[in-house]
Each structure stands twice: as structure tokens, then as C-alpha cells.
C-alpha positions as CSV (number, residue, x, y, z in Angstrom):
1,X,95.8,63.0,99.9
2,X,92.5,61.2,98.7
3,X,92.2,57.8,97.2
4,X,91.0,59.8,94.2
5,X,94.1,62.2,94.1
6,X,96.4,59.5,94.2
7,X,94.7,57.4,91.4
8,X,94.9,60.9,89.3
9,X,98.8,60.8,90.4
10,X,99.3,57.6,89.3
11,X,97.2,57.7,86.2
12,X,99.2,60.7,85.0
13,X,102.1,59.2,85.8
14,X,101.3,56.3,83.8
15,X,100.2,58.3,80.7
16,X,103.6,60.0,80.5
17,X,105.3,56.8,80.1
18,X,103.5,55.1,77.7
19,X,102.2,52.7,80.2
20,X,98.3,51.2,78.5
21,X,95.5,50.6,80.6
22,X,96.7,53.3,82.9
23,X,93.2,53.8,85.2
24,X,93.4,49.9,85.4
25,X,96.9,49.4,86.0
26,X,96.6,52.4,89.1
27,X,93.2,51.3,90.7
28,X,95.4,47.4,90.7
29,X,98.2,49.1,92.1
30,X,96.1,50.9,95.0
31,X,94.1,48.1,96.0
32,X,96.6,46.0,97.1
33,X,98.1,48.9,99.1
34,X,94.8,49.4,101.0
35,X,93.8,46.4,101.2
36,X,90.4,47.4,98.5
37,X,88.7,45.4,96.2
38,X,88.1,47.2,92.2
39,X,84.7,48.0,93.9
40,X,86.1,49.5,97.0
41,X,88.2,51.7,95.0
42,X,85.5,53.1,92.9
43,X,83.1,53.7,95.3
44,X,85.8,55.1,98.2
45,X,86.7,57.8,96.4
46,X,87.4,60.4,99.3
47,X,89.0,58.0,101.7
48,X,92.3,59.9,102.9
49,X,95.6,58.1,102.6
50,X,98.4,58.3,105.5
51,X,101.6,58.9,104.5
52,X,103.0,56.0,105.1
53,X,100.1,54.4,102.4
54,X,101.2,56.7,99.7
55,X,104.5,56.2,100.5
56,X,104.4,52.4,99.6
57,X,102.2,53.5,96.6
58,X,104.4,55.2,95.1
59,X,106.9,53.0,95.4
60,X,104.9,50.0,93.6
61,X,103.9,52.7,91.0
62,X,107.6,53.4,90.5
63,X,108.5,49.9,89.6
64,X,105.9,49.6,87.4
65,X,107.5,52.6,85.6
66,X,110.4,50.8,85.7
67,X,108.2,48.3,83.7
68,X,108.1,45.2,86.2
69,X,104.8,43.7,84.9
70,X,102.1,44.4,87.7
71,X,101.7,40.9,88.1
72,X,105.0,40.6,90.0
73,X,105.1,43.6,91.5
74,X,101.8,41.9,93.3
75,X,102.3,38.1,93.4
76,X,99.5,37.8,91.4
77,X,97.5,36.9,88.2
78,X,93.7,35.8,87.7
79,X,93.3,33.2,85.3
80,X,90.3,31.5,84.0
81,X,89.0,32.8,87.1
82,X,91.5,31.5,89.8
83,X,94.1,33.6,91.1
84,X,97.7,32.2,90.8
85,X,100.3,33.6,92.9
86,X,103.3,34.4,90.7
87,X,106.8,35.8,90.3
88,X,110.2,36.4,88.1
89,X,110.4,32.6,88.1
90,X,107.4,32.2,86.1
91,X,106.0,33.1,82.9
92,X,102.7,35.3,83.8
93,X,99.7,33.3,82.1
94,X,97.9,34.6,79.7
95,X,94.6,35.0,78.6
96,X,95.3,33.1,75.2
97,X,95.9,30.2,77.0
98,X,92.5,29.8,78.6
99,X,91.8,28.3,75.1
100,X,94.3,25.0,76.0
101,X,92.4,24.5,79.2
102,X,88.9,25.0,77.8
103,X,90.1,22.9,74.8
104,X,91.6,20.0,77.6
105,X,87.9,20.5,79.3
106,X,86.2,19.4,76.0
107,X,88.7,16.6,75.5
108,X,87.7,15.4,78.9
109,X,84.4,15.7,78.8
110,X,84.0,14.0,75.6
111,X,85.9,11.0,77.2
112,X,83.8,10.7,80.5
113,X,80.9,11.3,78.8
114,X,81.3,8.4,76.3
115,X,79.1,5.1,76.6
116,X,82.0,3.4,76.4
117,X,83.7,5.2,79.3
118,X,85.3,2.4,82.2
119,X,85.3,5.1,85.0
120,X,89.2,5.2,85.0
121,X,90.4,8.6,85.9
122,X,91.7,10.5,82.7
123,X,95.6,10.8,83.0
124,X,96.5,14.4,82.3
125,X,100.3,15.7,81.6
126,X,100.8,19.5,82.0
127,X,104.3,20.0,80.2
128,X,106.4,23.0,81.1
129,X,103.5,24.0,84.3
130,X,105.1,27.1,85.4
131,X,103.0,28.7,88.1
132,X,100.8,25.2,87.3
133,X,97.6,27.5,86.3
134,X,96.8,25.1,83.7
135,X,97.4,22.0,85.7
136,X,95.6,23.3,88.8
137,X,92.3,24.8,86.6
138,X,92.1,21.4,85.1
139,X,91.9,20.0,88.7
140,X,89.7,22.3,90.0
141,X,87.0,22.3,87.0
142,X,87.0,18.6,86.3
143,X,86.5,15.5,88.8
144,X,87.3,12.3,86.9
145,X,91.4,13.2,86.2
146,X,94.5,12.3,87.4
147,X,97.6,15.3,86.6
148,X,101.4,14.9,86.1
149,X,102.8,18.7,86.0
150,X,106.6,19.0,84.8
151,X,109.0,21.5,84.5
152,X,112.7,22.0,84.1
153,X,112.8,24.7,86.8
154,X,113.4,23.9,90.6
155,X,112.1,27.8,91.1
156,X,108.7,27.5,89.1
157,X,108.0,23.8,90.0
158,X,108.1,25.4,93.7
159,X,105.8,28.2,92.3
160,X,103.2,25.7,91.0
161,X,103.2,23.8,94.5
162,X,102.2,26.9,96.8
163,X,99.4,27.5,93.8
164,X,98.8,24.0,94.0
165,X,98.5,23.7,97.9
166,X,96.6,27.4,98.1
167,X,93.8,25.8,96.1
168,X,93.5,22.6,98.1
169,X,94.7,20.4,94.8
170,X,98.5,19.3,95.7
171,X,97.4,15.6,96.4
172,X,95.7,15.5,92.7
173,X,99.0,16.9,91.1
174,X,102.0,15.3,91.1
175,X,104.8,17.0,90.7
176,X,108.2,16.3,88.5
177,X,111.4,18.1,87.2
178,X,112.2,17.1,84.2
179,X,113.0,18.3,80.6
180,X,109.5,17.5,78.6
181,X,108.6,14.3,78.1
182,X,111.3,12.2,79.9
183,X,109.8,11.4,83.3
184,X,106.4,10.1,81.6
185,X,107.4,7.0,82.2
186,X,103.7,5.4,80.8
187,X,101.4,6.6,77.8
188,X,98.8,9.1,79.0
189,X,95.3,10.3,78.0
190,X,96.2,13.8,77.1
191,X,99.0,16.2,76.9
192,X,98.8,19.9,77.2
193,X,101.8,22.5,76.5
194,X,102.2,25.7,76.5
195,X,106.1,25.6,75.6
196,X,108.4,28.7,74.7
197,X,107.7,29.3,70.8
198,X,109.9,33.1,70.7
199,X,112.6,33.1,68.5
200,X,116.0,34.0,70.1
201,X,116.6,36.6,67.6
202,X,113.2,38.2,68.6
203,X,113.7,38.5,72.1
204,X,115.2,41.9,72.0
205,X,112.2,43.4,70.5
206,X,109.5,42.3,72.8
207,X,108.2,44.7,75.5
208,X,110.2,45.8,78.4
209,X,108.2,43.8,80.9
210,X,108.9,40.4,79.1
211,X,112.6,41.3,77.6
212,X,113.8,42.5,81.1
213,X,111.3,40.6,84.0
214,X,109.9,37.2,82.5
215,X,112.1,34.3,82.9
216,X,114.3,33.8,79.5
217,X,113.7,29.9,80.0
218,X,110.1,30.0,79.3
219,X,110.3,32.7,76.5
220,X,113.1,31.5,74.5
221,X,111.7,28.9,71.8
222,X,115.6,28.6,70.0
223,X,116.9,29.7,67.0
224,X,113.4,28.7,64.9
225,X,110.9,29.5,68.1
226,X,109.6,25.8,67.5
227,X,112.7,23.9,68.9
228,X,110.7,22.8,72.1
229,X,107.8,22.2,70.4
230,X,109.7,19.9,68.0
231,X,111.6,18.3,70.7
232,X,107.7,17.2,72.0
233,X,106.4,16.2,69.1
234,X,109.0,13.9,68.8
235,X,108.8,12.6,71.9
236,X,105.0,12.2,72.1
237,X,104.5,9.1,69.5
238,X,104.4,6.6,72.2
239,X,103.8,8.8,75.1
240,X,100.2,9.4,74.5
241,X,97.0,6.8,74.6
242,X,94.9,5.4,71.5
243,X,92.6,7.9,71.1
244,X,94.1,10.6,73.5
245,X,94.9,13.8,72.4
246,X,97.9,16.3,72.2
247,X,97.0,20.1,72.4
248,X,99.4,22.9,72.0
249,X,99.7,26.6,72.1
250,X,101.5,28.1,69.7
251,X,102.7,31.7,68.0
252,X,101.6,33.8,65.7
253,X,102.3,32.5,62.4
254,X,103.6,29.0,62.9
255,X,100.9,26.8,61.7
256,X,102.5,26.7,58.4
257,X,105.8,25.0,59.9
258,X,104.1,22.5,62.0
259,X,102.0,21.2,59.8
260,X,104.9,20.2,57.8
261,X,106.5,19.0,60.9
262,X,103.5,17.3,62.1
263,X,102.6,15.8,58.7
264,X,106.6,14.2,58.6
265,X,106.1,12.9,62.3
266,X,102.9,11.9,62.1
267,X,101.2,11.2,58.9
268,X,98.3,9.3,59.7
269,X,97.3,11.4,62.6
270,X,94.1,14.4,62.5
271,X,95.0,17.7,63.3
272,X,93.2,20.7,63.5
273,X,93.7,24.5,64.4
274,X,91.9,26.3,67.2
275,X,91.8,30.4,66.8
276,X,91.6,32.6,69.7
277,X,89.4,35.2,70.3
278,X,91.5,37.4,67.9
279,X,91.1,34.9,65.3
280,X,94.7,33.9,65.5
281,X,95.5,30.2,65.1
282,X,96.7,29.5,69.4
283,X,96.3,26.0,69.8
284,X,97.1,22.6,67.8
285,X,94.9,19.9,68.8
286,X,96.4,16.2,67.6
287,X,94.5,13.0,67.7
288,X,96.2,10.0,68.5
């Protein structure tokens, strides 16, 4: 069988089960059976495939018709341009949360770039890291910062370190478990989350590959999908820096709530809401 007869399988395969994205999903797939990059596959179209090549082929296209997310069926995702390795221990990033990294960028940026600047290194907290993509693209893009990553999961904590180590960053990252805020033990320049904001009674309904494959822990945002969220923002008053900032993603529809929330916690402070590229409201920036 050809590389290209085997894509066509695949592909077909793909289209019978409602899988989208099924030429990108099967070239993915392929590639990291033989080793090709998207390029490789395109251009390679006649290579012949042993049996033992479609053999394991078809068994990664079979869990994917099984719906494992493609990202765990290969250890890994791409994001802002890195590649993380991931698995069932960690939530798979997103594009929509490129926005609270390039959001965290401008904030430092701004703050190195002030006449007033002292040099210090900017003290960044990555709450609820995951696979650490937003803590380690923050370390790789910008020089002048210092990052705490937590997490209440031995598993993804363990995640975030091999990412951390594979990109040469683990001795600009420390590490913690802990539940949010409670191991910042003093007030730092910014604070970037990307907590669980699902409610529990919506679980049910999301797709196969996050219902049945993403960890619950980082999906579940309680009973109102902002109980995390709430639990920071109480926490946060004193564990942020004059004039630092607190950015947050957050779900469709939920600006309404927080403000009300953040208005009643913190009434004096500027907030504003970032869109995505979809023009949904994704991040909450607070200024402290």
C-alpha cells in the first residue's frame, strides 16, 4: 500500500465518523508513523508502506475513531509555536489561550520597558500550569522574568517538568503543588490562569474527546463553572504587586458574572475584556 492509499483509507475512515479536519487529522496520524514531516507527506505520495507501518497506522487511526484526541494519541501539541509533549493528565492547550500569553508578553514588556524600570526580574505565577505551555512560552519569549508554575496534580506538575527540561527552561521555573494561590507565599508582578470554568452540569454534553479523555480536574469549573475562578480572585487581593496585573481566561458568556464578582471584590480596581480571534470575550485583564 502507498502513503497516498493509506491517507485515502484513513480519510474515508474519518469521514464516516464524523471526525472534522479528516485530511489533517490522517496526514498527523501518518507522519508520526513514518517518521515524515506535513511536507514529507505531501510530496511522498508514492512511498510504499510495509506491513508492519500500516499495521501501527491503523491502530493509531483506530483510537482516534475511538475519539482519543490526536494529541494524546501522539504526545504532542504545538502551541504558540513550541511543541509540548502531552497526555490524559493534562488538559490539551488551546489556541485561545495564546491570547493570555501574548497578553502576559505585553504586560511584561510594558514593565521592562518603563523609564522607571529597576532591572529586577518580573515575578511571574502560572496558576493551574498543566503541561506548563504557558509558563514555559513565557520563559522562552521573554528574558527579564522569574516563574512560579502550580498545580494541584502530582501527574501534570510531572508533565510540565519534562516540557520544562525538553526546552532547556527548568532552572527558570520553579515548580509547586498546591491548590491556587496558597504556596505564593510573597506578592508577585503578574498572575496568569487558565483555570477550569465548565459547569459540572455541562460536562456531559461536551465532545467525546474532552467528556471521555481530558482530565475531569482541569475541566470541571463546579456547580456555576466560575468556582475556581472565584476562589482566585479572592485570594489574589494581597498576592499581587502595586501595579501588577491579573489576567484570566475565561468561557463563553461569563463576563457578565465576573464583573459583578469583580466589581464586589474589587471596586476600585480597572478591568478590561480581551476578545479572541472569534470575537469572544477569552481573557480578563485586572490592574492592581
Amino acid at each position: 500500500m502507498t502513503l497516498s492509499q493509506a491517507l485515502q483509507w484513513a480519510i474515508h475512515a474519518f469521514n464516516n465518523h464524523g471526525i472534522n479536519d479528516s485530511h489533517l487529522e490522517a496526514r498527523v496520524l501518518l507522519g508520526h508513523v513514518l517518521k515524515l514531516s506535513h511536507a514529507e507527506i505531501l510530496t511522498q505520495s508514492n512511498l510504499d508502506l510495509d506491513q508492519s507501518q500500516f499495521d501501527d497506522f491503523q491502530e493509531l487511526v483506530n483510537r482516534r475513531l475511538r475519539r482519543e484526541p490526536t494529541a494524546y494519541i501522539i504526545n504532542n501539541k504545538e502551541f504558540y509555536g513550541f511543541d509540548f509533549y502531552v497526555d490524559s493528565s493534562v488538559l490539551i492547550p488551546r489556541p485561545e489561550t495564546e491570547l493570555l500569553v501574548e497578553q502576559a508578553i505585553d504586560f511584561v514588556s510594558e514593565r521592562v520597558n518603563d523609564p522607571t524600570y529597576s532591572g529586577e526580574k518580573v515575578i511571574v505565577a502560572d496558576i493551574g500550569t498543566g503541561c506548563g505551555a504557558i509558563a514555559i512560552t513565557l520563559a522562552l519569549t521573554l528574558p527579564n522574568i522569574s516563574i512560579i508554575a502550580t498545580d494541584i496534580s502530582d501527574a501534570a506538575l510531572k508533565v510540565a517538568l519534562r516540557n520544562s527540561r525538553y526546552h532547556k527552561v527548568n532552572k527558570r521555573i520553579t515548580f509547586l503543588k498546591g491548590n491556587l494561590l496558597e504556596h505564593l507565599i510573597e506578592p508577585v508582578d503578574l498572575i496568569v490562569a487558565n483555570l477550569p470554568y465548565i459547569k459540572t452540569s455541562e460536562l456531559e454534553s461536551l465532545p467525546s474527546e474532552i467528556a471521555n479523555f481530558e482530565p475531569i480536574i482541569a475541566t470541571d469549573g463546579g456547580n456555576t463553572g466560575l468556582d475556581y475562578i472565584c476562589q482566585l480572585l479572592g485570594e489574589a487581593g494581597d498576592k499581587i504587586r502595586r501595579q501588577g496585573r491579573l489576567l484570566l481566561e475565561i468561557g463563553h458568556r461569563q463576563e457578565r458574572q465576573l464583573f459583578c464578582i469583580i466589581n464586589e471584590r474589587f471596586p476600585a480596581k480597572r478591568f478590561l475584556l480581551i476578545p479572541d480571534l472569534n470575537g469572544i470575550n477569552r481573557v480578563i485583564k485586572i490592574d492592581f
